[in-house]
Backbone and ligand atoms as CSV (ligand in chain L), in Angstrom:
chain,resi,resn,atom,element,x,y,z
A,1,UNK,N,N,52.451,-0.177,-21.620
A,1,UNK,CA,C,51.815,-0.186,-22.945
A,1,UNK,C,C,52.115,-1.526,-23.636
A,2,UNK,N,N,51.338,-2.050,-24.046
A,2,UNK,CA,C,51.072,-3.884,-24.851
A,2,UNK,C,C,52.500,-3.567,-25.964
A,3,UNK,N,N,52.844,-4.353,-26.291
A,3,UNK,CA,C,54.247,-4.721,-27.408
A,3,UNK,C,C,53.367,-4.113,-28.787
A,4,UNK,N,N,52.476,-4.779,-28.813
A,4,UNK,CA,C,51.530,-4.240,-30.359
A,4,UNK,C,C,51.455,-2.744,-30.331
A,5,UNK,N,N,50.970,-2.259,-29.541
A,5,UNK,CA,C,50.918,-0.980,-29.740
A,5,UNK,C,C,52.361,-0.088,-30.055
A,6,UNK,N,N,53.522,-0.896,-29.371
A,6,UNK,CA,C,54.641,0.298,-29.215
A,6,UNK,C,C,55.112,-0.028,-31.243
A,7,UNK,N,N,54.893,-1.698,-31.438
A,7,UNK,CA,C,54.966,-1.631,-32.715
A,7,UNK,C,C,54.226,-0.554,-33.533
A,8,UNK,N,N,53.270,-0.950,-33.520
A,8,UNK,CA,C,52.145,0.342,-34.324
A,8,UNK,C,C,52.751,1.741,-34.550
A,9,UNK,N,N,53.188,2.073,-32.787
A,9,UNK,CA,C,53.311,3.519,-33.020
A,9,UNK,C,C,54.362,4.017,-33.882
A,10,UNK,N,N,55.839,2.814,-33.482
A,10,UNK,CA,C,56.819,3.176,-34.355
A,10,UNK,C,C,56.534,2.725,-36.021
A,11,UNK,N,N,55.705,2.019,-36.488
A,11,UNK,CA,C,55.375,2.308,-37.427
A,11,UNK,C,C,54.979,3.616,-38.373
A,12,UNK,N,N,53.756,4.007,-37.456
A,12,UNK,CA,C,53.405,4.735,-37.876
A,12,UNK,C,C,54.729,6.036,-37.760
A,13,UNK,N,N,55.430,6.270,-36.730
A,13,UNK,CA,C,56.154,7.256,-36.514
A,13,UNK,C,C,57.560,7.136,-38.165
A,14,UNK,N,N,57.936,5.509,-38.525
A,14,UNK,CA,C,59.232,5.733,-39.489
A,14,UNK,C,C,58.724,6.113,-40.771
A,15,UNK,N,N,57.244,6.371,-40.876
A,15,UNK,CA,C,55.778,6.132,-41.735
A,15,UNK,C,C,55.760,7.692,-42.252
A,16,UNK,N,N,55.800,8.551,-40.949
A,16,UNK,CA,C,55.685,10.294,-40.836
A,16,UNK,C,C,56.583,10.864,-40.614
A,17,UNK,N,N,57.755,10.475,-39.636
A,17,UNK,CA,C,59.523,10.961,-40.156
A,17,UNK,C,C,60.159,10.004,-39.865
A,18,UNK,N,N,60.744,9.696,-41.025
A,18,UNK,CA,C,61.951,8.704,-41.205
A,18,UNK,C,C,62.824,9.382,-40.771
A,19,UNK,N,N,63.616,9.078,-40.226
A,19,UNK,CA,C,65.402,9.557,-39.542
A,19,UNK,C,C,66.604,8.695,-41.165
A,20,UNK,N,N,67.406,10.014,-41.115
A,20,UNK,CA,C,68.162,9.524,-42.371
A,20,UNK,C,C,69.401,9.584,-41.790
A,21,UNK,N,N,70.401,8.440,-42.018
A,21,UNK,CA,C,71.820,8.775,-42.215
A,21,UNK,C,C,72.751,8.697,-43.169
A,22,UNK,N,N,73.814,9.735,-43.374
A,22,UNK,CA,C,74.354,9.699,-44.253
A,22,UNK,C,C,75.525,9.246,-44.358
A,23,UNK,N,N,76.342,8.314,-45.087
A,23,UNK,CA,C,78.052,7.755,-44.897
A,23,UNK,C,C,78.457,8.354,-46.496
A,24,UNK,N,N,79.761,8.366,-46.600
A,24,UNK,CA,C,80.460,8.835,-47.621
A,24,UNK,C,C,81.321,8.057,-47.320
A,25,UNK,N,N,81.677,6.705,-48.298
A,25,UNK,CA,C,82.682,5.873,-48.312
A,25,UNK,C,C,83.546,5.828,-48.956
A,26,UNK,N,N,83.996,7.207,-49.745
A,26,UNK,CA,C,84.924,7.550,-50.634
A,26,UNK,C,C,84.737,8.768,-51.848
A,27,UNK,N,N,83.704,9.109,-51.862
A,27,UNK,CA,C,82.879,9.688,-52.687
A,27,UNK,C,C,83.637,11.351,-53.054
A,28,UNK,N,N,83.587,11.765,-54.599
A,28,UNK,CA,C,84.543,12.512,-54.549
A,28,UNK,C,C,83.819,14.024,-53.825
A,29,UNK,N,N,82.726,13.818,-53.230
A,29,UNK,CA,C,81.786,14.874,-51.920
A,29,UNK,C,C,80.380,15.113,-53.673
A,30,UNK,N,N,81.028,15.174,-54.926
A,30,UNK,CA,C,79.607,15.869,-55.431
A,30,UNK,C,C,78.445,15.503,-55.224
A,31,UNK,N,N,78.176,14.120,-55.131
A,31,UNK,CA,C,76.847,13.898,-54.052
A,31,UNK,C,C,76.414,14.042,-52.942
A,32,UNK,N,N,77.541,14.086,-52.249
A,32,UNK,CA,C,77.327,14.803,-50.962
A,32,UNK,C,C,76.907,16.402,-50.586
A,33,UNK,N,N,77.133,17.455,-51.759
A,33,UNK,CA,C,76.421,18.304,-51.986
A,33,UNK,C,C,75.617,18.320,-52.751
A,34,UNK,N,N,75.087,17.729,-53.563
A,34,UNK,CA,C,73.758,17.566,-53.960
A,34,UNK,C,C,72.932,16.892,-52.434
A,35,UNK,N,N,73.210,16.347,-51.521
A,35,UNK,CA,C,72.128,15.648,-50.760
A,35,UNK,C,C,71.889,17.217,-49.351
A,36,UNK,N,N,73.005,18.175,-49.557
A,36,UNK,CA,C,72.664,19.531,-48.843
A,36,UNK,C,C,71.488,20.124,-49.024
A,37,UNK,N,N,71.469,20.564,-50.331
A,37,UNK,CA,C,70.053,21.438,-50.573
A,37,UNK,C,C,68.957,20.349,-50.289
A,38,UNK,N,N,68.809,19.055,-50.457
A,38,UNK,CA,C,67.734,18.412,-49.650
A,38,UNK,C,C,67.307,18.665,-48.135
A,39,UNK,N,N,68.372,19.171,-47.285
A,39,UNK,CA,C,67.699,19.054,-46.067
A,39,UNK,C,C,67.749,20.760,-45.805
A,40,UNK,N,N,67.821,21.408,-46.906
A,40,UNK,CA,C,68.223,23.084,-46.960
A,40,UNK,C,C,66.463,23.824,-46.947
A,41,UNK,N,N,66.572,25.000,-46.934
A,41,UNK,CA,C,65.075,25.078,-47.146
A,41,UNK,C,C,64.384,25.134,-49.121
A,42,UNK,N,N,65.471,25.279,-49.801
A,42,UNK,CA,C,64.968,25.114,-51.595
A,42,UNK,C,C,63.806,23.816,-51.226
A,43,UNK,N,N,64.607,22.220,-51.040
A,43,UNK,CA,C,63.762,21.389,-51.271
A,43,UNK,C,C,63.287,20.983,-49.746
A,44,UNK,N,N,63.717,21.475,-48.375
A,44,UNK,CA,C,63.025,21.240,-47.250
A,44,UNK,C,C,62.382,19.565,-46.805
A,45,UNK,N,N,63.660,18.704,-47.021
A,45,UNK,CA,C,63.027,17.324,-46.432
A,45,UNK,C,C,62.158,17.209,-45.477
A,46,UNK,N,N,62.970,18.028,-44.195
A,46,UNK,CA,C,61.838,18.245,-43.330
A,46,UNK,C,C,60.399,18.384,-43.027
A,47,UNK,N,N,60.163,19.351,-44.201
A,47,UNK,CA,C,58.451,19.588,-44.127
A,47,UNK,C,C,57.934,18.393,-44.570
A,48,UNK,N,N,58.792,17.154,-44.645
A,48,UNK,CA,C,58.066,15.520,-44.793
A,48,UNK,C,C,58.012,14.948,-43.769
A,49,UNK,N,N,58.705,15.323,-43.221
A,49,UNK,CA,C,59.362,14.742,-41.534
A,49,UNK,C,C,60.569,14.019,-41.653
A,50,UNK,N,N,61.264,14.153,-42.817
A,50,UNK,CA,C,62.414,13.633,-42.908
A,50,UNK,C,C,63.899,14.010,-42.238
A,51,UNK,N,N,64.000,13.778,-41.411
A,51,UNK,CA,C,65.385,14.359,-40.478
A,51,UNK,C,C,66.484,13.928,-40.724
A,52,UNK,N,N,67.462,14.454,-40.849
A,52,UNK,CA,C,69.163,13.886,-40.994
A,52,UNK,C,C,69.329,13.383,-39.329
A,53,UNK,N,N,70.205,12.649,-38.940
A,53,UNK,CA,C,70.304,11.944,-37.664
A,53,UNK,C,C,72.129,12.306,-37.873
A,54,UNK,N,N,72.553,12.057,-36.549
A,54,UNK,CA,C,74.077,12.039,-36.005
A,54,UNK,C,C,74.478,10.577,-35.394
A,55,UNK,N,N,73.521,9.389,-35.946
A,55,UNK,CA,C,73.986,8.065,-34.938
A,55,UNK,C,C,73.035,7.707,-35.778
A,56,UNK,N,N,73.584,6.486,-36.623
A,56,UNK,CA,C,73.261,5.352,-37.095
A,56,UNK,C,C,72.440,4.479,-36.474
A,57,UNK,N,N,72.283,5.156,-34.948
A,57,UNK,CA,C,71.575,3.488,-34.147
A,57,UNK,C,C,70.091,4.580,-34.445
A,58,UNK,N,N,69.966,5.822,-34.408
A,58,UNK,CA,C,68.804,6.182,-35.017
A,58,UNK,C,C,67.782,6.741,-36.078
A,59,UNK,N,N,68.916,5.799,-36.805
A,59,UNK,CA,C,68.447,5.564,-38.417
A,59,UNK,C,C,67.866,4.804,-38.834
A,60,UNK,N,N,66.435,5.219,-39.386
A,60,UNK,CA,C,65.740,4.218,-40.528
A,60,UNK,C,C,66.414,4.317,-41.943
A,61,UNK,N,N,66.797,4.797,-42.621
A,61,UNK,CA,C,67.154,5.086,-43.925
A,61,UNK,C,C,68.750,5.376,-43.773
A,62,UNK,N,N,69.507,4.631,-44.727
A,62,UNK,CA,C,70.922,4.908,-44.848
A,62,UNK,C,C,71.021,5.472,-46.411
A,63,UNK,N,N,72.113,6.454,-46.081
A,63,UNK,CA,C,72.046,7.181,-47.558
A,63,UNK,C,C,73.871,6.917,-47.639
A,64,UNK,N,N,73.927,6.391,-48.878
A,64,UNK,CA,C,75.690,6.223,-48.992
A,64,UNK,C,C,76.026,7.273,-50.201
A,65,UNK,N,N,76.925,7.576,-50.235
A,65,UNK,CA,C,77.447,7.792,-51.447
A,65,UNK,C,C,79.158,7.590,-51.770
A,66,UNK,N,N,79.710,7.487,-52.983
A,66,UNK,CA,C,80.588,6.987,-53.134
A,66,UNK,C,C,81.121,5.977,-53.503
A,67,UNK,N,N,82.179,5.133,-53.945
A,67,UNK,CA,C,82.317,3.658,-54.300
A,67,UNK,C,C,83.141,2.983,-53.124
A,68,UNK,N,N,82.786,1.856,-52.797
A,68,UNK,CA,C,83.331,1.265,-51.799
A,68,UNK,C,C,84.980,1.180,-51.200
A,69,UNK,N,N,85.113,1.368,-50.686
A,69,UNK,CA,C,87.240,1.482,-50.763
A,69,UNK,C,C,87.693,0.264,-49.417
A,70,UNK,N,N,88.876,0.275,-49.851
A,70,UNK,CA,C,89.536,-0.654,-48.704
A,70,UNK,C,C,89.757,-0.020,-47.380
A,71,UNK,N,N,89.359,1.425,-47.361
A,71,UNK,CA,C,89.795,2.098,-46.487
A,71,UNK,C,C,88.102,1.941,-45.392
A,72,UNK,N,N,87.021,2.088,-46.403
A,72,UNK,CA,C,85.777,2.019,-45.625
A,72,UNK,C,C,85.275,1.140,-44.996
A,73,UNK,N,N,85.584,0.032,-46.169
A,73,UNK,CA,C,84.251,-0.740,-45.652
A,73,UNK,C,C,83.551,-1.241,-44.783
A,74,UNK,N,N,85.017,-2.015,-43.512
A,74,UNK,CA,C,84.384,-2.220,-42.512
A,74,UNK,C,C,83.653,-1.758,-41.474
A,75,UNK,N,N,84.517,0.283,-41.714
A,75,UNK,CA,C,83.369,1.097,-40.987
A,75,UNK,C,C,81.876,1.284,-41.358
A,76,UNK,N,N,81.874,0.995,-42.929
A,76,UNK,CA,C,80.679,1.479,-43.330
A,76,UNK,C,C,79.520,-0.018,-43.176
A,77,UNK,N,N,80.012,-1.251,-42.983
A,77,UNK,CA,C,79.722,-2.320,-42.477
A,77,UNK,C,C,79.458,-2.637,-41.095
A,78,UNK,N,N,80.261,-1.707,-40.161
A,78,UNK,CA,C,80.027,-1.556,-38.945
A,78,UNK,C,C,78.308,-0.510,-38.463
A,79,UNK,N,N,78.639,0.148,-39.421
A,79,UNK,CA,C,77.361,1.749,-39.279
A,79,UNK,C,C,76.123,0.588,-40.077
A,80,UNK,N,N,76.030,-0.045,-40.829
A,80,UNK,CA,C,74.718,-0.455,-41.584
A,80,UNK,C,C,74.662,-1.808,-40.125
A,81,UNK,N,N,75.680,-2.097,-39.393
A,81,UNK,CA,C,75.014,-3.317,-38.570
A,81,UNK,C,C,74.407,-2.350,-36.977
A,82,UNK,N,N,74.854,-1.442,-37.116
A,82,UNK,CA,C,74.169,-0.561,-36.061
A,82,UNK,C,C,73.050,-0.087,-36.147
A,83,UNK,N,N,72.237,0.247,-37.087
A,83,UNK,CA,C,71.189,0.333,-37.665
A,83,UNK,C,C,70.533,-0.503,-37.376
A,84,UNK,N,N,68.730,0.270,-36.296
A,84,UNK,CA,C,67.691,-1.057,-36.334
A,84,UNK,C,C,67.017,-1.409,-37.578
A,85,UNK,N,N,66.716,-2.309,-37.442
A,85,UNK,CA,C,65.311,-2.829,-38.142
A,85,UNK,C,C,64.563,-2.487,-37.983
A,86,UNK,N,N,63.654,-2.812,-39.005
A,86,UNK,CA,C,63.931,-2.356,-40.377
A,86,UNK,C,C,64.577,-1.118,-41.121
A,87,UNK,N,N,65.373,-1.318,-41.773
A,87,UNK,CA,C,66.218,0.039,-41.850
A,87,UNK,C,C,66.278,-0.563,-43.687
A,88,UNK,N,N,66.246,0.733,-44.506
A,88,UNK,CA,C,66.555,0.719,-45.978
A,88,UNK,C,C,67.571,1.508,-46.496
A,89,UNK,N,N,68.371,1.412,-47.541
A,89,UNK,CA,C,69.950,1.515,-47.925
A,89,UNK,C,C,69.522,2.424,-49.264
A,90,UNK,N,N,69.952,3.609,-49.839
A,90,UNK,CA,C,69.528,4.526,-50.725
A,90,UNK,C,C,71.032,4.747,-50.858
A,91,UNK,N,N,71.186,4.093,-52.471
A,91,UNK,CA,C,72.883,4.637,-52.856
A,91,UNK,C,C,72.718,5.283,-53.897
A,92,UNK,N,N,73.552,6.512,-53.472
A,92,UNK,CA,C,73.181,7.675,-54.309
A,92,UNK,C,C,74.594,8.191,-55.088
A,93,UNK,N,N,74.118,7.958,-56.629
A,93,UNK,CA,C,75.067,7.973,-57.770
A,93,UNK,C,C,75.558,6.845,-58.377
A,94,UNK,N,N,76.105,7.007,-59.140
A,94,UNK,CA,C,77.192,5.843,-59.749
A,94,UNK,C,C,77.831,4.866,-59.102
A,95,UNK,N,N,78.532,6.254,-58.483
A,95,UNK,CA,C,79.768,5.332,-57.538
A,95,UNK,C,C,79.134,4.085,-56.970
A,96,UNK,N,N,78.313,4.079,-55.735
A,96,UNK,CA,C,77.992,3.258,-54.709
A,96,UNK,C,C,77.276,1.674,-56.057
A,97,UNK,N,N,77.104,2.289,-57.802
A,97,UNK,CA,C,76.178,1.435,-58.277
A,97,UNK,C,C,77.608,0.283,-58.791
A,98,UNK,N,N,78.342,1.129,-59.111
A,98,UNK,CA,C,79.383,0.750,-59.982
A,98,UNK,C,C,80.719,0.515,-59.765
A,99,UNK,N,N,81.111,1.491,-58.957
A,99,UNK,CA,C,82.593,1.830,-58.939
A,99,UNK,C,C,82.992,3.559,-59.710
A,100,UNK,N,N,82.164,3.629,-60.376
A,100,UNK,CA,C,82.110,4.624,-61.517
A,100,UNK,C,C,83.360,5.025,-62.014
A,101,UNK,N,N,83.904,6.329,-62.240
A,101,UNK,CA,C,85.206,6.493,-62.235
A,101,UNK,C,C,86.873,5.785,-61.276
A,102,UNK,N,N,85.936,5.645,-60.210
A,102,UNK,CA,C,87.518,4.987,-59.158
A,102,UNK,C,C,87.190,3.622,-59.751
A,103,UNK,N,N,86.782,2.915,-59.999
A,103,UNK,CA,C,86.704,1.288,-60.037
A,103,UNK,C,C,88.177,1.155,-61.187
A,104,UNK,N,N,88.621,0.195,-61.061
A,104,UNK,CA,C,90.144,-0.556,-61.615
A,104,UNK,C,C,90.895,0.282,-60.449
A,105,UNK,N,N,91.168,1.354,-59.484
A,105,UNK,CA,C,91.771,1.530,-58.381
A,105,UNK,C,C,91.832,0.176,-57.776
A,106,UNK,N,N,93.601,0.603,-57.239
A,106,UNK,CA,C,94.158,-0.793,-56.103
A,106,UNK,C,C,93.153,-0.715,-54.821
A,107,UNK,N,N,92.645,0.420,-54.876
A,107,UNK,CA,C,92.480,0.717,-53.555
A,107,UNK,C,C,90.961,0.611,-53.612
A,108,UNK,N,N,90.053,0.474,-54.410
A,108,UNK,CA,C,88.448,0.654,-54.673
A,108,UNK,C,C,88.160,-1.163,-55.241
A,109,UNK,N,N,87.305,-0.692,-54.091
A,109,UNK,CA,C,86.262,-2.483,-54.352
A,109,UNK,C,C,85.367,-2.753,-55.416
A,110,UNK,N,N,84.491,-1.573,-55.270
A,110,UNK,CA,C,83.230,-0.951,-56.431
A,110,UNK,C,C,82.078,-0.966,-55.522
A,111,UNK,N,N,81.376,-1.607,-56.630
A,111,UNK,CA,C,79.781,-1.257,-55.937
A,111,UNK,C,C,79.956,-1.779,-54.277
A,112,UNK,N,N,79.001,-1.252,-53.368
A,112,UNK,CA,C,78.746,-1.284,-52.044
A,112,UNK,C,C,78.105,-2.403,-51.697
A,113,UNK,N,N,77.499,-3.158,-53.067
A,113,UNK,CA,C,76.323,-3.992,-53.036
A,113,UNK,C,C,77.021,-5.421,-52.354
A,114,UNK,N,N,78.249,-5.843,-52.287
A,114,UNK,CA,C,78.924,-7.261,-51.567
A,114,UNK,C,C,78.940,-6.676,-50.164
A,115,UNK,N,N,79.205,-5.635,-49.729
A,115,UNK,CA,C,79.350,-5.297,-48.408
A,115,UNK,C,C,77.766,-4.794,-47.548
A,116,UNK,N,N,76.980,-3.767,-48.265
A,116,UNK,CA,C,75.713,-3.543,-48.096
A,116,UNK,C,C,74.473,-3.582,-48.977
A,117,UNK,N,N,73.558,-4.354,-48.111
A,117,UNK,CA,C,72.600,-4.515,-49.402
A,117,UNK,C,C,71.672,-3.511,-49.907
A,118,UNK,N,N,71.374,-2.717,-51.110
A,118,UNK,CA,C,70.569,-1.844,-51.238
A,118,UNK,C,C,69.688,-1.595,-51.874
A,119,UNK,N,N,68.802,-0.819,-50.937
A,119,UNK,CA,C,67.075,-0.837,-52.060
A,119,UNK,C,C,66.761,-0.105,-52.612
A,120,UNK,N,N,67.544,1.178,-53.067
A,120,UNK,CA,C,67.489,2.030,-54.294
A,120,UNK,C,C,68.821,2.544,-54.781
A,121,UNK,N,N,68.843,2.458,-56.360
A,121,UNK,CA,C,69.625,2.988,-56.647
A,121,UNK,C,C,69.350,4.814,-57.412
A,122,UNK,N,N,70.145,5.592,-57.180
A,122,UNK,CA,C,69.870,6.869,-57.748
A,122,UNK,C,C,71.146,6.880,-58.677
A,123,UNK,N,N,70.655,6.642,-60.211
A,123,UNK,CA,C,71.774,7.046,-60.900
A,123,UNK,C,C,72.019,8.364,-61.653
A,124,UNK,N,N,73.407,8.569,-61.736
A,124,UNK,CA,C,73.501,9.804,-62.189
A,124,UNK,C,C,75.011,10.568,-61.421
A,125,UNK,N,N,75.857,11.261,-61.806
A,125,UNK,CA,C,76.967,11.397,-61.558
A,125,UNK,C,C,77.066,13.168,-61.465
A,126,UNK,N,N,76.217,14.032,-60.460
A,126,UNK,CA,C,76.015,13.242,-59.466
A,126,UNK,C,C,74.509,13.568,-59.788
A,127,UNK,N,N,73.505,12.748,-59.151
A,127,UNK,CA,C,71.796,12.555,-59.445
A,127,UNK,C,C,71.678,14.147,-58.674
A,128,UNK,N,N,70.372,14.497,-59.091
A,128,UNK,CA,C,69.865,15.955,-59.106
A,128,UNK,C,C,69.102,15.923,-57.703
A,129,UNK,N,N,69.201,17.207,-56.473
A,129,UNK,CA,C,68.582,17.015,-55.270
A,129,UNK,C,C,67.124,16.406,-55.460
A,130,UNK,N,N,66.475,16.383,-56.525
A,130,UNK,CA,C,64.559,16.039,-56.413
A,130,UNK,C,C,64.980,14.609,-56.510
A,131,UNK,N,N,65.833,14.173,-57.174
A,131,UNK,CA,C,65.641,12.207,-57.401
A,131,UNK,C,C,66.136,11.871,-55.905
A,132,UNK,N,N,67.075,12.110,-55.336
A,132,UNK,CA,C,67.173,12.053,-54.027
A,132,UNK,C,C,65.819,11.758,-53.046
A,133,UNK,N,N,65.533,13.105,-53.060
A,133,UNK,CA,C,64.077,13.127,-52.994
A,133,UNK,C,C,63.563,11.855,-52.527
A,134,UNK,N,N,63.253,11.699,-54.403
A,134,UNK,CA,C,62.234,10.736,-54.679
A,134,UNK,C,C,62.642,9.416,-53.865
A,135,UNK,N,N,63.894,9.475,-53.971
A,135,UNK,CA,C,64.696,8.285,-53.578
A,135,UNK,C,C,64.705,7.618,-52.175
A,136,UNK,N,N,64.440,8.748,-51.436
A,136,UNK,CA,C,63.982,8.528,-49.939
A,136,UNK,C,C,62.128,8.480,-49.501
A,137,UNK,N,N,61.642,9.279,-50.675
A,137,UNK,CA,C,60.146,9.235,-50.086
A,137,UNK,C,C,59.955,7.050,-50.732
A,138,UNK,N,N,60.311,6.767,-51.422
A,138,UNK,CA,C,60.360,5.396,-52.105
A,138,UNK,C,C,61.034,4.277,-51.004
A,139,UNK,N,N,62.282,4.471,-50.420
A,139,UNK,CA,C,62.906,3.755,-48.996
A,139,UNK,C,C,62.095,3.746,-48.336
A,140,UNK,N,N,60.630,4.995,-47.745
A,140,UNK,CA,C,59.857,5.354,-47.073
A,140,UNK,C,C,58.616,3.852,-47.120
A,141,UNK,N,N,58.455,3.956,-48.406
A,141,UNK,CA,C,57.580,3.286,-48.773
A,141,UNK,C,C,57.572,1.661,-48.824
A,142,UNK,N,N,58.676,1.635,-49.207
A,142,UNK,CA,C,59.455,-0.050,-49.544
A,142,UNK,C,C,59.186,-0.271,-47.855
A,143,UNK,N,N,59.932,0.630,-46.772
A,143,UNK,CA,C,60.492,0.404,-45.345
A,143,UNK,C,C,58.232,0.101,-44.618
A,144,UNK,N,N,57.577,0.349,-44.947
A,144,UNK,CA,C,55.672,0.638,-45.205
A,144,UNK,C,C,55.741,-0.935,-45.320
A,145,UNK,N,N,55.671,-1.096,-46.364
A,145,UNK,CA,C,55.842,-1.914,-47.008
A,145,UNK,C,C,56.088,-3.623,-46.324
A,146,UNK,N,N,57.435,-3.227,-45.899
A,146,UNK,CA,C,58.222,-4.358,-45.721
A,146,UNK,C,C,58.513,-4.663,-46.629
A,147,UNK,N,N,58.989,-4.006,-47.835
A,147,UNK,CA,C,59.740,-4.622,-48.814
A,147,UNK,C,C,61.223,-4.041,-48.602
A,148,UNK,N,N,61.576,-3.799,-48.133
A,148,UNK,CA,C,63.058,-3.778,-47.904
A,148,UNK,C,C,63.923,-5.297,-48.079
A,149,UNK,N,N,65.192,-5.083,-49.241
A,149,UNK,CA,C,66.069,-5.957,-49.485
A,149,UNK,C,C,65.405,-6.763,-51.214
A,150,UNK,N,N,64.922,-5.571,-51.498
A,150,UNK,CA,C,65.235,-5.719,-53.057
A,150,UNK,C,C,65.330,-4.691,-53.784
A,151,UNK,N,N,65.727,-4.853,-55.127
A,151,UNK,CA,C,66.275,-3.753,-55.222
A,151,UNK,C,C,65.263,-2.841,-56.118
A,152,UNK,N,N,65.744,-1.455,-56.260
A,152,UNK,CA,C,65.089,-0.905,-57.123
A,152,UNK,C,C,65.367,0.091,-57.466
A,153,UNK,N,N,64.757,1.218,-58.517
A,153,UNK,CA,C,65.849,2.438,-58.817
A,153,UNK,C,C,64.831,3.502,-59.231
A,154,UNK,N,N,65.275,4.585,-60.010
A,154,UNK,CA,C,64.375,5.635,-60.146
A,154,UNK,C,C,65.241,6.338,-61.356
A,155,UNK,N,N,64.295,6.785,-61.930
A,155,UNK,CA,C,64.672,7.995,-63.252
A,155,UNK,C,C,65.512,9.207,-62.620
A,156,UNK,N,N,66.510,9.348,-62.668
A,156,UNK,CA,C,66.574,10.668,-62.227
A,156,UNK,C,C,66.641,11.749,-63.523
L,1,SF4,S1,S,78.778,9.566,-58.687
L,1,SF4,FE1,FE,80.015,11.244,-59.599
L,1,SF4,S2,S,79.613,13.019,-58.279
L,1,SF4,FE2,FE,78.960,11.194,-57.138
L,1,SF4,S3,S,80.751,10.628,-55.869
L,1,SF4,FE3,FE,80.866,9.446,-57.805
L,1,SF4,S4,S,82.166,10.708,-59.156
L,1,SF4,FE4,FE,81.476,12.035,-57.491
């Protein structure tokens, strides 16, 4: 099969289900249960074609949550360089925007943004499962696009 075409198809395929992964780089988990009922049947990512993945190497979409720590980063630097291309970064909450509550910690860097670069922010402590959502059908779009690697955010 010609190179163009296998492009195309995976286009079209990160287009109709994006593969998502998720890291928690310190995060005190409440976003991490808010991002449950997303792949639960209430809000059913799936019926988008949106799949949670177990390996970063088959991830289009990275979902972080948490504020950066001395303890993560290089793993969580290691997981975003494993990730093909085009791949888009969805940091979800405060933490990953700010530092939020842990930031002035010995041990907390803050935002994720010196270590990984990201193209949405979801604010909110912790943001509600639909902005999530929104937050990934938008990575979806940016990743369409080729606008991946600027930034952008959403109402939650
Ligand atoms: S944004 Fe709030 S809920 Fe989410 S990890 Fe940080 S402190 Fe916890």
């Amino acid at each position: 099969m010609p190179i163009q075409w296998i492009n195309k198809l995976s286009k079209i395929s990160r287009q109709k289900s994006p593969w998502v992964y998720h890291v928690n780089t310190g995060a005190c988990n409440g976003c991490d249960i808010e991002i449950e009922p997303c792949f639960c049947p209430r809000y059913d990512a799936e019926q988008m074609g949106v799949l949670l993945r177990g390996s970063p190497k088959h991830a289009d979409i990275l979902l972080i949550t948490g504020p950066m720590t001395l303890r993560t980063f290089e793993a969580a630097r290691d997981i975003y360089a494993q990730m093909p291309k085009p791949k888009a970064v969805v940091a979800i909450g405060s933490c990953p925007a700010t530092g939020n509550v842990f930031a002035g910690s010995p041990t907390v860097l803050g935002s994720v943004e010196p270590i990984i670069p990201v193209d949405v922010y979801v604010p909110g402590c912790p943001p509600r499962p639909q902005a999530i959502m929104e937050a990934i059908q938008q990575a979806v779009q940016l990743l369409a696009d080729g606008k991946t690697g600027r930034k952008q955010g959403i109402s939650s």
